[in-house]
Structures are given as structure tokens and as C-alpha cells.
C-alpha positions as CSV (number, residue, x, y, z in Angstrom):
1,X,70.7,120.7,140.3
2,X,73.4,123.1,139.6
3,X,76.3,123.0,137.2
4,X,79.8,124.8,136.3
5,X,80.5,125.9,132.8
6,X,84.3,125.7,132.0
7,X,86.1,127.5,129.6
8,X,88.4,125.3,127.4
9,X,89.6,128.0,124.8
10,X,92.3,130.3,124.5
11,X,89.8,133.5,124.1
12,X,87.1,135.2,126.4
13,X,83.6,133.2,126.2
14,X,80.3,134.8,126.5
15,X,77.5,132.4,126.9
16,X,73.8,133.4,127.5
17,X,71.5,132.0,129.9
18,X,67.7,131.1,129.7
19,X,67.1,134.0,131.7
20,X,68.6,137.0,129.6
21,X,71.8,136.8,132.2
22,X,75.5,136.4,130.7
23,X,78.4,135.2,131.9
24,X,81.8,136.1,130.8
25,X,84.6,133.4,131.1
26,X,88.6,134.2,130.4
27,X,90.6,131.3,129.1
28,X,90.2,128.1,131.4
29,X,88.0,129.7,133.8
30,X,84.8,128.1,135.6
31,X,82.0,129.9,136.0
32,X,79.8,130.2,139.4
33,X,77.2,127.5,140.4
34,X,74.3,127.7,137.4
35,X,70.9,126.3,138.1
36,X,71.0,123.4,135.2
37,X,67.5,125.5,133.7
38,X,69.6,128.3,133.1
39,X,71.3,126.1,130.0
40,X,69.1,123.4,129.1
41,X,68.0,123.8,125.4
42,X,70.0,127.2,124.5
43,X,72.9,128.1,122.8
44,X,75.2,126.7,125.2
45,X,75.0,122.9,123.7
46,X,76.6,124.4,120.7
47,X,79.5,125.6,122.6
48,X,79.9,122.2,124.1
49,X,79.1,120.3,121.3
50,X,82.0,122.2,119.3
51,X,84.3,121.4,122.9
52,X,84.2,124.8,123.3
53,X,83.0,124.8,127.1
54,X,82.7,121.8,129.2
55,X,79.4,121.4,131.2
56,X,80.2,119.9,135.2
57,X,77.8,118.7,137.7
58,X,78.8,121.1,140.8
59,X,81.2,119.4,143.1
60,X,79.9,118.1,146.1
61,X,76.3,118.0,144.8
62,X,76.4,114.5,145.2
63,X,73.0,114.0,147.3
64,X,71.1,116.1,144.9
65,X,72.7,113.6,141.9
66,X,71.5,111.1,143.9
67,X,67.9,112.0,144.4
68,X,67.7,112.5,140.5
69,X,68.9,109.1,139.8
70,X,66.6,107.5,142.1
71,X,63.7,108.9,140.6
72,X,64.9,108.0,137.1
73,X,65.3,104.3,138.7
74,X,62.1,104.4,139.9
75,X,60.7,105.6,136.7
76,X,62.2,102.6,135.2
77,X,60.8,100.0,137.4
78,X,57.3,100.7,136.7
């Protein structure tokens, strides 16, 4: 699943990814399709926990969405 990191300060963000990679993000920008493994767990959830940065399922990956709540359903049935 991929995801878009969006700047929602007044100042350039640098986040750092799992991977060593960072991205740069002027004021109210969005950021390129990330592979969600490239933020899970780091530094990132600080950002958005502070509101900072806002965290967006990519837009029209819907059918991926979709396989991932299936399997969480399924998960749950059992």
C-alpha cells in the first residue's frame, strides 16, 4: 500500500524514511507515492502526532484498501 505525506506547516519539512532516503516538503506540499514500510514505526508519527504532516492513503488505491480490509475481516471471523 502506498501513502502521501502532506506538509501542513508554514516551513520546509524533512522527514526520513526507513530506508536512509529523505524527502523534502515546502509548505503544503505532498510528497510522491511512499511504500507505507517506508514510515511505519519512525520518526514520522511524531510529525503527525504533533499535526505537523498528515499521512494519506494514495488516491485511487482503493482495490489495494480493499484487499487489506478483507483480510483483516477475515482475520476476525475466525
Amino acid at each position: 500500500m502506498y501513502v502521501t505525506i502532506r506538509n501542513q506547516t508554514k516551513h520546509l519539512l524533512i522527514c526520513r524514511l526507513n530506508s536512509g532516503q529523505t524527502i523534502h516538503l515546502a509548505p503544503s506540499e505532498t510528497s510522491k507515492p511512499v511504500d507505507h514500510l517506508e514510515i511505519n514505526g519512525n520518526e514520522n508519527s511524531k510529525l503527525v502526532r504533533s499535526g505537523f504532516v498528515t499521512i494519506a492513503p494514495q488516491e485511487g488505491d482503493d482495490g489495494q484498501a480493499a484487499v487489506m480490509a478483507g483480510r483483516r475481516r477475515r482475520k476476525e471471523k475466525v
